[in-house]
FITI-996690 format. One record per residue: residue number from 1; chain; x, y, z of N, C-alpha, C in turn. Coordinates in steps of 0.05 Angstrom, whole numbers. Atoms other than C-alpha are relative to their C-alpha. Last residue first. Layout:
BEGIN
NODE num chaine n.X n.Y n.Z ca.X ca.Y ca.Z c.X c.Y c.Z
NODE NUM A X Y Z X Y Z X Y Z
...
//
This chain:
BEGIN
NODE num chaine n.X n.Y n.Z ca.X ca.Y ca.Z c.X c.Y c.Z
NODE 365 A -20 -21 -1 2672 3062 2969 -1 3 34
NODE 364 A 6 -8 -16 2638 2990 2961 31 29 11
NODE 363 A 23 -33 3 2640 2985 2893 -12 1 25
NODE 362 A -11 -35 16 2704 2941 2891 -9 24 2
NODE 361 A 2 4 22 2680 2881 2941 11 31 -6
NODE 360 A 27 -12 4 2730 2864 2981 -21 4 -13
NODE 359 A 6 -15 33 2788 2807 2976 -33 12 19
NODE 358 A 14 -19 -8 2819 2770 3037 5 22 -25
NODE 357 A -24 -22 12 2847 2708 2989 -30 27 29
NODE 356 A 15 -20 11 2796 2645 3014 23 20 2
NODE 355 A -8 4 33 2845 2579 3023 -22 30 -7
NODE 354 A -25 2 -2 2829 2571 3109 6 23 -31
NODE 353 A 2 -32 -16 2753 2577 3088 27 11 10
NODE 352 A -2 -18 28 2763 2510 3042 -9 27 22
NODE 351 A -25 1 29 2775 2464 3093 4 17 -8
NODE 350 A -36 3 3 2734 2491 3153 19 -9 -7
NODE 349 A -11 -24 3 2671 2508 3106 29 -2 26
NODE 348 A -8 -9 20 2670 2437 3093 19 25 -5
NODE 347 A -25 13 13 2673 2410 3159 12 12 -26
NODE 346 A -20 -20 -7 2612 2454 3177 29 -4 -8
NODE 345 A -1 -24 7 2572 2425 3131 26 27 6
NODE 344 A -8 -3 17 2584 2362 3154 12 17 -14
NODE 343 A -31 -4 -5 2578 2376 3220 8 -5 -26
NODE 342 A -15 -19 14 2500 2393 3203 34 4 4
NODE 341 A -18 8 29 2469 2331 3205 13 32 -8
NODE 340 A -9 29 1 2422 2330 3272 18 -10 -19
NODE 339 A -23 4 -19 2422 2405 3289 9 -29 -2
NODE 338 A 9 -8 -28 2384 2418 3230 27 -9 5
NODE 337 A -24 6 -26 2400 2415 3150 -6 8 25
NODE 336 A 3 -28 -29 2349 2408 3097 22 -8 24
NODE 335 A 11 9 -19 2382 2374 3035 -8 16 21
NODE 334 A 1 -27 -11 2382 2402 2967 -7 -2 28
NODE 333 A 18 9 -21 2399 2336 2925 5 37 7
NODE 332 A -4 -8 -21 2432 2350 2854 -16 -3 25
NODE 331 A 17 -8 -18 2411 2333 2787 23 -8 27
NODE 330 A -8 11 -20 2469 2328 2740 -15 6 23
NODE 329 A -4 -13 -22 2436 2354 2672 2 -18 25
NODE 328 A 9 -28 6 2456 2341 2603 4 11 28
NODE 327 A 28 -8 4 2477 2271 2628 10 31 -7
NODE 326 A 16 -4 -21 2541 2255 2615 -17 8 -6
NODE 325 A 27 -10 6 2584 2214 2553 -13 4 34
NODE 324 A 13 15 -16 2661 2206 2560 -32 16 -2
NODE 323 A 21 18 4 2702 2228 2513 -19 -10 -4
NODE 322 A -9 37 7 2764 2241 2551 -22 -5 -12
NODE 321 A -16 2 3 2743 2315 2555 17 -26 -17
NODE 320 A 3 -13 24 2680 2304 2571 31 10 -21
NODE 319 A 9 29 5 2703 2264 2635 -11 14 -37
NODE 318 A -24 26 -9 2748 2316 2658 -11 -19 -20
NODE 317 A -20 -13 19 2695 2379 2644 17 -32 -7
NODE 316 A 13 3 35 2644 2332 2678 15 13 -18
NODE 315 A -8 32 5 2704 2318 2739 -32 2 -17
NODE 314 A -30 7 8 2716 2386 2748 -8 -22 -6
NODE 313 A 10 -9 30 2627 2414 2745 42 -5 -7
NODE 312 A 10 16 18 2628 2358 2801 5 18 -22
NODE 311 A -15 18 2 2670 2402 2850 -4 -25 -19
NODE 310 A -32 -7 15 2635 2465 2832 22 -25 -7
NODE 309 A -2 -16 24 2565 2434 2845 27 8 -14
NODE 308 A 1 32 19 2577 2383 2905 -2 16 -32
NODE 307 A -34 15 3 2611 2449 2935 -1 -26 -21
NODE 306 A -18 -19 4 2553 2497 2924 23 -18 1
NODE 305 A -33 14 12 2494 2445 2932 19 9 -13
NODE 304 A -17 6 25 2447 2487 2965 20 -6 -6
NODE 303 A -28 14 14 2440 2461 3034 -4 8 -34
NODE 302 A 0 25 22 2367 2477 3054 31 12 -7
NODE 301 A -9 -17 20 2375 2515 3129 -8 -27 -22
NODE 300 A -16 16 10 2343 2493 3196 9 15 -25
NODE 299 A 3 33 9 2293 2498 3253 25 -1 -24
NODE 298 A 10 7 30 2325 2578 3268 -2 -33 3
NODE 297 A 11 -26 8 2351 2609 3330 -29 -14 -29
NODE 296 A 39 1 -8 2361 2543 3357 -9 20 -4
NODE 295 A 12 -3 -26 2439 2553 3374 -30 8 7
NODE 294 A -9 11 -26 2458 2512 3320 -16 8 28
NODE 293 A 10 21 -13 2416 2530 3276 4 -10 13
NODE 292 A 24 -7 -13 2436 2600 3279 -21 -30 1
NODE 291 A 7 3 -33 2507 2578 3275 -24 5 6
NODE 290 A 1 30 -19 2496 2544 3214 1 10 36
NODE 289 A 26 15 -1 2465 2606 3180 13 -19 11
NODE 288 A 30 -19 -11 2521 2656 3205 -17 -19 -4
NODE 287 A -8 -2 -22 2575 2599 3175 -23 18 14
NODE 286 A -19 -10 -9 2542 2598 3110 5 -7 33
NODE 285 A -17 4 -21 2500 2531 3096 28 14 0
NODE 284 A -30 -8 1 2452 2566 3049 10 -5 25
NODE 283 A -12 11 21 2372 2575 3048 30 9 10
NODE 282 A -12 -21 23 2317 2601 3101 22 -27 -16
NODE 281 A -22 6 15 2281 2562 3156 10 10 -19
NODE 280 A -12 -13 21 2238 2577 3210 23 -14 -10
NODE 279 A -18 22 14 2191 2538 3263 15 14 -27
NODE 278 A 16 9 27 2166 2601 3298 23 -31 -8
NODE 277 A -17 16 9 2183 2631 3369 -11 -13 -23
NODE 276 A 17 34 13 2151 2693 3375 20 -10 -5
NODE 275 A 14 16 -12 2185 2748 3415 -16 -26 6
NODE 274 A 32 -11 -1 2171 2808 3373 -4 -25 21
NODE 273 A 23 -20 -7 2234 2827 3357 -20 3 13
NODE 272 A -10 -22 -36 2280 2769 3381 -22 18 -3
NODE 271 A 10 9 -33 2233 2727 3331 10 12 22
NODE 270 A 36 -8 -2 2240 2777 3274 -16 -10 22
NODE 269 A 4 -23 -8 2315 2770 3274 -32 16 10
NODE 268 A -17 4 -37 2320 2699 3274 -3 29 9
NODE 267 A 18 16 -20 2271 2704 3207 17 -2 37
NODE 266 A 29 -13 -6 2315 2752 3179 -20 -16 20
NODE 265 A 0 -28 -14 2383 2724 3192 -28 17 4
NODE 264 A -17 7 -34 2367 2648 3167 -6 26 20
NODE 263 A 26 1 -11 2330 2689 3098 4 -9 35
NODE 262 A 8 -20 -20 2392 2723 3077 -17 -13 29
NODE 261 A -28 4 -20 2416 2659 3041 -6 22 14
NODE 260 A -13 -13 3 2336 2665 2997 24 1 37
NODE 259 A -17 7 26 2284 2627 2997 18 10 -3
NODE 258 A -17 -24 11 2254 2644 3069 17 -15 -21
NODE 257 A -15 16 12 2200 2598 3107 22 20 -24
NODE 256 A -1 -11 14 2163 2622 3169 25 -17 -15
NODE 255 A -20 8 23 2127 2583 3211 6 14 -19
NODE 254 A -11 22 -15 2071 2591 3265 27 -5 -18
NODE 253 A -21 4 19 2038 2654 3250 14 -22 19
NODE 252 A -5 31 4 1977 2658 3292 26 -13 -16
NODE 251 A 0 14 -23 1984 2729 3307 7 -24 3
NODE 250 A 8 34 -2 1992 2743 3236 7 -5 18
NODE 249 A 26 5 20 2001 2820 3223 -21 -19 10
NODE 248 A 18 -12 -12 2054 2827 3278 -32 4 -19
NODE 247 A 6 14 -23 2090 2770 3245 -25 15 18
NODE 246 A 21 13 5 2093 2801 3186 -12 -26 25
NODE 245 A 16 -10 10 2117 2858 3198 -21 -11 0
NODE 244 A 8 -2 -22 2175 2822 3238 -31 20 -5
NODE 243 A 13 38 -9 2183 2787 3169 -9 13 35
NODE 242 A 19 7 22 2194 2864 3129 -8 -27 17
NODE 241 A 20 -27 -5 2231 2903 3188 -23 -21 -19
NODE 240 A 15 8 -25 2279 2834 3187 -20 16 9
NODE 239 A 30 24 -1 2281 2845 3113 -10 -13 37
NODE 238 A 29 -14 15 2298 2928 3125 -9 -38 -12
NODE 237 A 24 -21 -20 2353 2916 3177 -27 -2 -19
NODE 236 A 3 9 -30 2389 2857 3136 -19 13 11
NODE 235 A -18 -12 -19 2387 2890 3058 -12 -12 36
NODE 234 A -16 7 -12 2361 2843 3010 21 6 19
NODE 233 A -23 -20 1 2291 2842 3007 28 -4 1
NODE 232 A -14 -5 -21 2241 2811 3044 27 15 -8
NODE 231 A -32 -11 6 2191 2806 2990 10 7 26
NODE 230 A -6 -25 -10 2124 2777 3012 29 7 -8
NODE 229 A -27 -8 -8 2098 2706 2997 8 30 2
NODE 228 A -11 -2 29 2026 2694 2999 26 10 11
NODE 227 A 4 -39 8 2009 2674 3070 19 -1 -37
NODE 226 A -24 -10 18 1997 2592 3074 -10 30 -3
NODE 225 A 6 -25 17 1941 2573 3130 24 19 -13
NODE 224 A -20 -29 5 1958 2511 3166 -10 16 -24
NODE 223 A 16 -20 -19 1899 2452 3174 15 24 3
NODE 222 A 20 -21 17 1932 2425 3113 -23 16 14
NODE 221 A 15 -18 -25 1992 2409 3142 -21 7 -16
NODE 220 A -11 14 -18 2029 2362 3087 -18 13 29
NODE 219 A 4 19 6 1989 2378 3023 7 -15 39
NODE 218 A 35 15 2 1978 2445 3033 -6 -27 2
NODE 217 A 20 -3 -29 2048 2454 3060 -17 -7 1
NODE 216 A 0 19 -31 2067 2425 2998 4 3 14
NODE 215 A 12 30 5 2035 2467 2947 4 -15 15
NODE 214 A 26 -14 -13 2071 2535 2990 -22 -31 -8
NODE 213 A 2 -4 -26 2141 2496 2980 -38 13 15
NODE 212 A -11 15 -18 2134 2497 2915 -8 -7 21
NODE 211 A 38 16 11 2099 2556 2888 9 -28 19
NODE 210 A 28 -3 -9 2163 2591 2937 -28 -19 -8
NODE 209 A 1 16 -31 2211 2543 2908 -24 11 14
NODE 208 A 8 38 1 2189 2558 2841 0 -3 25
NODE 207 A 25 -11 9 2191 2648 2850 -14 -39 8
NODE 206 A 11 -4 -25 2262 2633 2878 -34 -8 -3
NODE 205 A -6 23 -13 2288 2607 2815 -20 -5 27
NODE 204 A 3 29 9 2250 2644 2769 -1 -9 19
NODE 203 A -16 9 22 2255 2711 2796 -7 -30 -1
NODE 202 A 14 8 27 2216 2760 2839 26 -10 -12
NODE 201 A 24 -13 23 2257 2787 2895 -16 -26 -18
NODE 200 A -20 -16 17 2300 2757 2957 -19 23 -12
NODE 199 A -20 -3 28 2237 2724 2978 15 25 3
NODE 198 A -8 -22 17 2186 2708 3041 31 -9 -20
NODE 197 A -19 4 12 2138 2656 3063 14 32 -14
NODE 196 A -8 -23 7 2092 2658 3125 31 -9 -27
NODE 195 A -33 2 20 2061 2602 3144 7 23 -9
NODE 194 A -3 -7 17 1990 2609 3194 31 4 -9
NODE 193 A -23 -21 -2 1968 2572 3252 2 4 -24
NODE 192 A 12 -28 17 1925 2515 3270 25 18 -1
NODE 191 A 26 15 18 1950 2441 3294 -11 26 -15
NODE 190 A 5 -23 15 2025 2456 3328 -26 -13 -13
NODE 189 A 29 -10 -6 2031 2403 3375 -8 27 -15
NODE 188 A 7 -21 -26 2103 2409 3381 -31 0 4
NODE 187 A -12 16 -24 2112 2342 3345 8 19 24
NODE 186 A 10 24 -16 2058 2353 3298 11 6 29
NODE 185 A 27 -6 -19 2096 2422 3281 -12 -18 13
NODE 184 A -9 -8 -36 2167 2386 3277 -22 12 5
NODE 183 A -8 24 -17 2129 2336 3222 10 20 24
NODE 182 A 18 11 2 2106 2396 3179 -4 -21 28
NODE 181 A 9 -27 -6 2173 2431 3175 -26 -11 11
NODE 180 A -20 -5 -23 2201 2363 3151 -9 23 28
NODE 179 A 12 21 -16 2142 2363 3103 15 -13 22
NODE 178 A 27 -13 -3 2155 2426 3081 -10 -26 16
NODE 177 A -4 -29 -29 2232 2416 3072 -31 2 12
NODE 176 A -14 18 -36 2218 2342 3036 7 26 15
NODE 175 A 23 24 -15 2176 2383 2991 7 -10 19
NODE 174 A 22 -16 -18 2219 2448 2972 -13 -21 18
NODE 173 A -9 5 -25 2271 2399 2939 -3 23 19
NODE 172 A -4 25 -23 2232 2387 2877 9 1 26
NODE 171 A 33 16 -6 2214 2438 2828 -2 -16 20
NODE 170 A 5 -27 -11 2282 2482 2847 -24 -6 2
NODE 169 A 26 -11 17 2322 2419 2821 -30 21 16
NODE 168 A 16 21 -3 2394 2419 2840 -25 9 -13
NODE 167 A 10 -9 -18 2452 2433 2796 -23 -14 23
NODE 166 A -5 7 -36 2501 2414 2757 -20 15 3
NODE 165 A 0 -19 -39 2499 2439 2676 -5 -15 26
NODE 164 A 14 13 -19 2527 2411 2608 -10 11 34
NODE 163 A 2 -22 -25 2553 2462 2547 -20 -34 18
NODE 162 A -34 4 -14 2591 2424 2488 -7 9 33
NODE 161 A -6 27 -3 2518 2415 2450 24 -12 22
NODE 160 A -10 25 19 2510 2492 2444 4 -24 17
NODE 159 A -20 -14 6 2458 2540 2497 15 -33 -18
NODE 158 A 6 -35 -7 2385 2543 2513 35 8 -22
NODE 157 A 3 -21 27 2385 2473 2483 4 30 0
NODE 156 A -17 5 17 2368 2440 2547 -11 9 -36
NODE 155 A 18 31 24 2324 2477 2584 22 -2 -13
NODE 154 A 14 -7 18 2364 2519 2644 -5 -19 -12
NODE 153 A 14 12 15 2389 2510 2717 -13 10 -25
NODE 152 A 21 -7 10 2432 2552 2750 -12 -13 -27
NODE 151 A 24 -19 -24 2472 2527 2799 -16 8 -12
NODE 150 A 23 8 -23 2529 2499 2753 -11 21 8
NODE 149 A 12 -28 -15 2549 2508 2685 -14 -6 24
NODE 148 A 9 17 -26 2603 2454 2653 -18 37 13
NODE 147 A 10 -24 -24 2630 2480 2588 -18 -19 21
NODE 146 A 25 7 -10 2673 2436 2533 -7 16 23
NODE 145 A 8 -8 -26 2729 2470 2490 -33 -8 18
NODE 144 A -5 25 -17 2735 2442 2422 -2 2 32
NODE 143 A -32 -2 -18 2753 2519 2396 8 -30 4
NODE 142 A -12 -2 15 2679 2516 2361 35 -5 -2
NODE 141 A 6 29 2 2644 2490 2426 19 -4 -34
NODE 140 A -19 11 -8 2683 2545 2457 -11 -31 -17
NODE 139 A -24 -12 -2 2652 2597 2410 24 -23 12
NODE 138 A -4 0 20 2587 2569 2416 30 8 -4
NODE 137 A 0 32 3 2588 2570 2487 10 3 -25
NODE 136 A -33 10 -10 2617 2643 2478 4 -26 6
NODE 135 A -37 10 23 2569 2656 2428 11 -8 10
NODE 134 A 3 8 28 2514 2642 2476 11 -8 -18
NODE 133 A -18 24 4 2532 2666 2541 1 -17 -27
NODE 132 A -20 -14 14 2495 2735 2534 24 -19 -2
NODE 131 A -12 2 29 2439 2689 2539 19 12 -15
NODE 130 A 2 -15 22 2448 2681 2617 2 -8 -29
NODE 129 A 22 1 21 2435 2621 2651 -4 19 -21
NODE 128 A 19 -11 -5 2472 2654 2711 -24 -11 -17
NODE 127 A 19 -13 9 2536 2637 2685 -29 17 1
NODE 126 A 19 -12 -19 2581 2619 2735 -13 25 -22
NODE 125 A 2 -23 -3 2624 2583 2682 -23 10 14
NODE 124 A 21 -1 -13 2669 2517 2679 -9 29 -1
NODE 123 A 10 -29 -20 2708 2515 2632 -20 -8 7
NODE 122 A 33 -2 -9 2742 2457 2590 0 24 21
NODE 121 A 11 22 8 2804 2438 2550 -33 3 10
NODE 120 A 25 -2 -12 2839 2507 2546 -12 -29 -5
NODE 119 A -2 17 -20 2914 2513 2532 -24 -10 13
NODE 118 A -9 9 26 2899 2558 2459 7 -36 19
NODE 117 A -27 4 -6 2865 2603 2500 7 -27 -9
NODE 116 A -23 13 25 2803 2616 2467 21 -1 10
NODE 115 A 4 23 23 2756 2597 2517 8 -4 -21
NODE 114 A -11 28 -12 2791 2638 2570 -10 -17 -18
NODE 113 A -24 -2 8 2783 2710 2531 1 -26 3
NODE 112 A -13 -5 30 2710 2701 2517 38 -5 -3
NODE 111 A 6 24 7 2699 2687 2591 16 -7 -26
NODE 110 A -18 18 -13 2744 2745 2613 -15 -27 -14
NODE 109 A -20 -8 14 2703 2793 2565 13 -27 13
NODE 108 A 4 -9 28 2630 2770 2592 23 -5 -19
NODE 107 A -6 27 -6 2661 2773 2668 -2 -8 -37
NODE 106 A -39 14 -2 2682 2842 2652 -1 -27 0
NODE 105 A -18 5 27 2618 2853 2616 25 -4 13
NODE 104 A -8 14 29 2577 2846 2668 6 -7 -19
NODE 103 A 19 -8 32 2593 2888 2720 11 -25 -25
NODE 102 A 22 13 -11 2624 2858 2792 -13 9 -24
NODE 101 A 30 -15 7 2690 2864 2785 -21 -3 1
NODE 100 A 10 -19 -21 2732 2823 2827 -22 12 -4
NODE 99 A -4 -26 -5 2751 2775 2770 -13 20 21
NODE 98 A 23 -7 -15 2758 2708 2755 13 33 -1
NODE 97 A -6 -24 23 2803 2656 2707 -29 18 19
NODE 96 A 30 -22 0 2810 2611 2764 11 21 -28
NODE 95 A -8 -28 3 2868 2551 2741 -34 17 3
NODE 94 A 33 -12 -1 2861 2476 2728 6 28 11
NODE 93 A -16 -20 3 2919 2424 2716 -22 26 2
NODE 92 A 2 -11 23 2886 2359 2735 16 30 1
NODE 91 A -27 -7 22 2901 2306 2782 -5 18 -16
NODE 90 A -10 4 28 2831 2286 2797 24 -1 -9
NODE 89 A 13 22 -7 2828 2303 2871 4 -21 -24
NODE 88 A -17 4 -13 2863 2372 2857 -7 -35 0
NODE 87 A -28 -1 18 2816 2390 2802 14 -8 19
NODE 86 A 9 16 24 2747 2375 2846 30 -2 -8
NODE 85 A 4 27 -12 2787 2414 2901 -17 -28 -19
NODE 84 A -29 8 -10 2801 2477 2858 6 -34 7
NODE 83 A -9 6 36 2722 2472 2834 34 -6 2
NODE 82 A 15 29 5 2705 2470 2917 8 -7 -32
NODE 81 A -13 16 -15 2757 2531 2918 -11 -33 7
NODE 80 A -25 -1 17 2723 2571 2868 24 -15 13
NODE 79 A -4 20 25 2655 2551 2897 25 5 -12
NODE 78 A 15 16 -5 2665 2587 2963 2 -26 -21
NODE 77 A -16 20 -10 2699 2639 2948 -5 -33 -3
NODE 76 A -14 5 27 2644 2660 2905 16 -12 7
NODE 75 A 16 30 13 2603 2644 2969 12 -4 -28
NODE 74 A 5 27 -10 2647 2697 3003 -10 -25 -16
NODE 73 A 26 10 -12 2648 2757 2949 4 -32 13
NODE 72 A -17 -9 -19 2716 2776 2917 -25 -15 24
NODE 71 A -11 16 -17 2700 2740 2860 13 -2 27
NODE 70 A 6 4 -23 2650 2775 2833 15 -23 25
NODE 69 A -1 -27 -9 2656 2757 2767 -3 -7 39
NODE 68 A 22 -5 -13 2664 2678 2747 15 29 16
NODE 67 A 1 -26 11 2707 2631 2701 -19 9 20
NODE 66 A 25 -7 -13 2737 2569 2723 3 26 -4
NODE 65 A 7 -24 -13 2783 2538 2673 -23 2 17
NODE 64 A 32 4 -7 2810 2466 2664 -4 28 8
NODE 63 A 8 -11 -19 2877 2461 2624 -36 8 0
NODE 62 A 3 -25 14 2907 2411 2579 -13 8 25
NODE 61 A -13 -17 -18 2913 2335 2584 -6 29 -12
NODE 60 A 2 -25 8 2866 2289 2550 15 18 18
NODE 59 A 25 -13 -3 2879 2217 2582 5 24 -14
NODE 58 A -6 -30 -20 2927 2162 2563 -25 10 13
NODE 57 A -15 -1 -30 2925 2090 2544 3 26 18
NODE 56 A -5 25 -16 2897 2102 2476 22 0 18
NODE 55 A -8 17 11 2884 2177 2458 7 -27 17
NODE 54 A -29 3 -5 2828 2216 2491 22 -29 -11
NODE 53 A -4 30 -25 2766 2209 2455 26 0 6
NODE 52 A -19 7 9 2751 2283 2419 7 -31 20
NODE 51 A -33 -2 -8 2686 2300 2443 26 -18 -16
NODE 50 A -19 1 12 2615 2318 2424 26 6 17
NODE 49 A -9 -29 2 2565 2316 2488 36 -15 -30
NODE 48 A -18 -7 17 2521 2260 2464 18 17 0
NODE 47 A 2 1 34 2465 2254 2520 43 0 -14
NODE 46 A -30 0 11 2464 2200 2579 -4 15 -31
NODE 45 A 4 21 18 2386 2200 2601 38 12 -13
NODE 44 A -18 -10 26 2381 2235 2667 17 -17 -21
NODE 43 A -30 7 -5 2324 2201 2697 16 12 -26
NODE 42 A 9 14 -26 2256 2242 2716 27 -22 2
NODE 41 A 11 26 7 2289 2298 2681 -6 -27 15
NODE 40 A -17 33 -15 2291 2353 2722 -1 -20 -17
NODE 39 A 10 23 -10 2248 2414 2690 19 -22 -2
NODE 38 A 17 29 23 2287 2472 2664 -9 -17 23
NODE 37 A -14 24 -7 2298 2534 2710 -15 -26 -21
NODE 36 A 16 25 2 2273 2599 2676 12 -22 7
NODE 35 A 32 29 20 2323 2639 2673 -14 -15 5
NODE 34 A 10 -13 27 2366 2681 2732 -16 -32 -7
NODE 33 A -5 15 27 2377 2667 2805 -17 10 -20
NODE 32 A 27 13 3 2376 2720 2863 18 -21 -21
NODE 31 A 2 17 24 2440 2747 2897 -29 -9 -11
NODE 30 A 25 29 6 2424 2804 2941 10 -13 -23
NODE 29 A 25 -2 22 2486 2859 2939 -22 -27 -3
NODE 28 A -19 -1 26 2530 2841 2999 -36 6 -20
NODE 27 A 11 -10 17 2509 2834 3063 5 11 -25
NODE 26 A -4 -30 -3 2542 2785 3083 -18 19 -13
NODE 25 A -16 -4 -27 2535 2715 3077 2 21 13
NODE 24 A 7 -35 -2 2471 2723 3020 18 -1 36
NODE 23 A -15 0 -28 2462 2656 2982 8 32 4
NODE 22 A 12 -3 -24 2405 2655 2937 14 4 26
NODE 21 A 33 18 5 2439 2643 2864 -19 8 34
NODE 20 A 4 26 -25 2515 2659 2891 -25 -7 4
NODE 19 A -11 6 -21 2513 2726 2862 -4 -26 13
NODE 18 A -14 14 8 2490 2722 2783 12 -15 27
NODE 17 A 6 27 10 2428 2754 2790 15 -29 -1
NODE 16 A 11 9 -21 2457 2813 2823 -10 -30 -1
NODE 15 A -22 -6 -27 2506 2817 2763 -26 -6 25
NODE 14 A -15 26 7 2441 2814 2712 27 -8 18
NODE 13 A 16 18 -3 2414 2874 2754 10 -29 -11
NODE 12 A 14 4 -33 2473 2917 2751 -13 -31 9
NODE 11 A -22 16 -2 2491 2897 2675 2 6 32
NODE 10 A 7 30 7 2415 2919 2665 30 -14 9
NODE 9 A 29 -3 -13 2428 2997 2695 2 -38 1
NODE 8 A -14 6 -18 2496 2996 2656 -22 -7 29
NODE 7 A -16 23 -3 2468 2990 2602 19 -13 23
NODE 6 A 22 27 -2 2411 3036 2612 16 -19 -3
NODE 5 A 5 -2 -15 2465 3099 2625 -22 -30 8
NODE 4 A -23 12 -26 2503 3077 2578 -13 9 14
NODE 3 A -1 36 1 2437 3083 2522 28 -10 26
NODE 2 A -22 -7 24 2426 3160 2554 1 -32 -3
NODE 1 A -23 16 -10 2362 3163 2600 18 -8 -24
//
């Protein structure tokens, strides 16, 4: 295999990594999440981000970027219009620096370009956690340029002093889903039966919620019998082939639990198949996952925080900017959503769904 033929191989995979962390509206190339997620701090302790203190009586003016591939993609929408709306709310001057492409070096190059622009006060960037981000922190931390990274969690330090990240915490907001999940068995009388969990792929993020989530079942049902998790994949037909698999395996299957924005569609799909009704839940309040809670296809969805994410990573740019000292990391809630709290949700996506550009993706010929 020729070295462009392997580079382009890995700038695939790193790009899948990057899509919208677990969310999966369409079928679109599986997003997963990248690195190692850091551990939560139990309170986020105000660090030092170096800044210039905006001058007396004013504020730092200058422009706020948002950087991020794949921008043709729904859930990219998604956050590039929640980061819009942060900036709008604020007053600020703020601009997408984005690109359709979906390989990573265009995003890569575009980053690089936007942190030296000479009008730049802060970026936000749909990093992934990547280390090919590195210099280009560095780079903006050299410029004066501060970085804001949501959704994907990493150890502080990974990247320079100027860089802060949003997200939620991937150790933590499995539990109150499991024990939510837990509570509607009781309250059907569910007492024996077996869990079923499936994944996107193998990766950090997912990989936690699964350990997660499977520890507290044990804790919360512990007369329920946890199945090791199972890949589901990310093409529609072939993960509902993979959970209706596993249904016919596990007679007793009472619940299935899906990490991954696909997961909603699979699991709803596996019960028309075969007929079983299960307590199920998957990830991501798209439109497709809210209506399937709506109409009871599905117990519920976890809410990654995609808007509280973009729209906070404007007002830590903002406040860094002027200054102003934030935590390292902006823990995030990951709430489970049923039929009892989901107009929120929906509210959102009809603001900002109006404001989406009809954009494809590129490499679909």
């Amino acid at each position: 295999m020729s070295r462009k033929s392997l580079f382009k191989i890995m700038s695939l995979i790193a790009v899948l990594a990057m899509i919208a962390g677990c969310s999966q509206p369409t079928p679109a190339p599986a997003p997963t999440q990248a690195p190692a997620p850091a551990q939560a701090p139990a309170a986020a302790a105000p660090t030092a981000a170096p800044a210039a203190p905006a001058a007396a009586g004013g504020k730092v003016t200058g422009k706020f970027y948002w950087v991020q591939n794949s921008a043709w993609h729904p859930v990219h929408q998604l956050t590039q219009q929640s980061f819009l709306e942060g900036c709008t709310e604020l007053g600020l001057d703020c601009e997408l620096a984005t690109t359709d492409e979906n390989a990573l070096e265009a995003v890569v190059a575009l980053a690089e370009q936007t942190v030296s622009r000479p009008d730049a006060k802060g970026v936000a960037m749909w990093a992934g956690g990547l280390p090919v981000f590195k210099p280009i922190i560095e780079k903006a931390k050299a410029n004066g340029v501060f970085v804001a990274l949501p959704h994907f969690p990493v150890p502080e330090g990974t990247f320079a002093d100027n860089a802060v990240q949003i997200a939620a915490d991937t150790a933590k907001y499995p539990d109150p889903v499991a024990k939510a999940m837990c509570d509607e068995a009781k309250k059907q009388g569910i007492t024996k039966g077996s869990v079923a969990i499936t994944e996107n792929n193998h990766n950090a993020t997912e990989d936690m919620v699964a350990k997660v989530f499977a520890e507290s079942m044990k804790k919360y049902c512990p007369e329920l019998t946890v199945l090791e998790p199972v890949l589901e994949g990310a093409e529609p037909t072939q993960a509902i082939a993979v959970a209706t698999s596993i249904i016919q395996a596990n007679p007793d299957i009472v619940m299935g639990f899906s990490t991954t924005g696909g997961g909603p569609t699979t699991w709803a799909g596996a019960q028309k198949e075969t007929g079983k009704k299960l307590i199920a839940v998957g990830m991501d309040y798209t439109r497709v996952n809210l209506d399937l809670v709506k109409n009871g296809e599905i117990f519920g969805i976890v809410a990654q925080p995609l808007y509280d994410e973009c729209k906070g990573a404007a007002e830590l740019l903002f406040k860094m900017a002027n200054g102003e000292k934030v935590p390292y990391w902006t823990v995030l809630e990951a709430p489970l959503v049923t039929k009892d709290n989901m107009n929120e949700f929906y509210a959102i996506l009809d603001r900002l769904e109006p404001r989406y550009r009809d954009a494809k993706n590129p490499d679909e010929k």
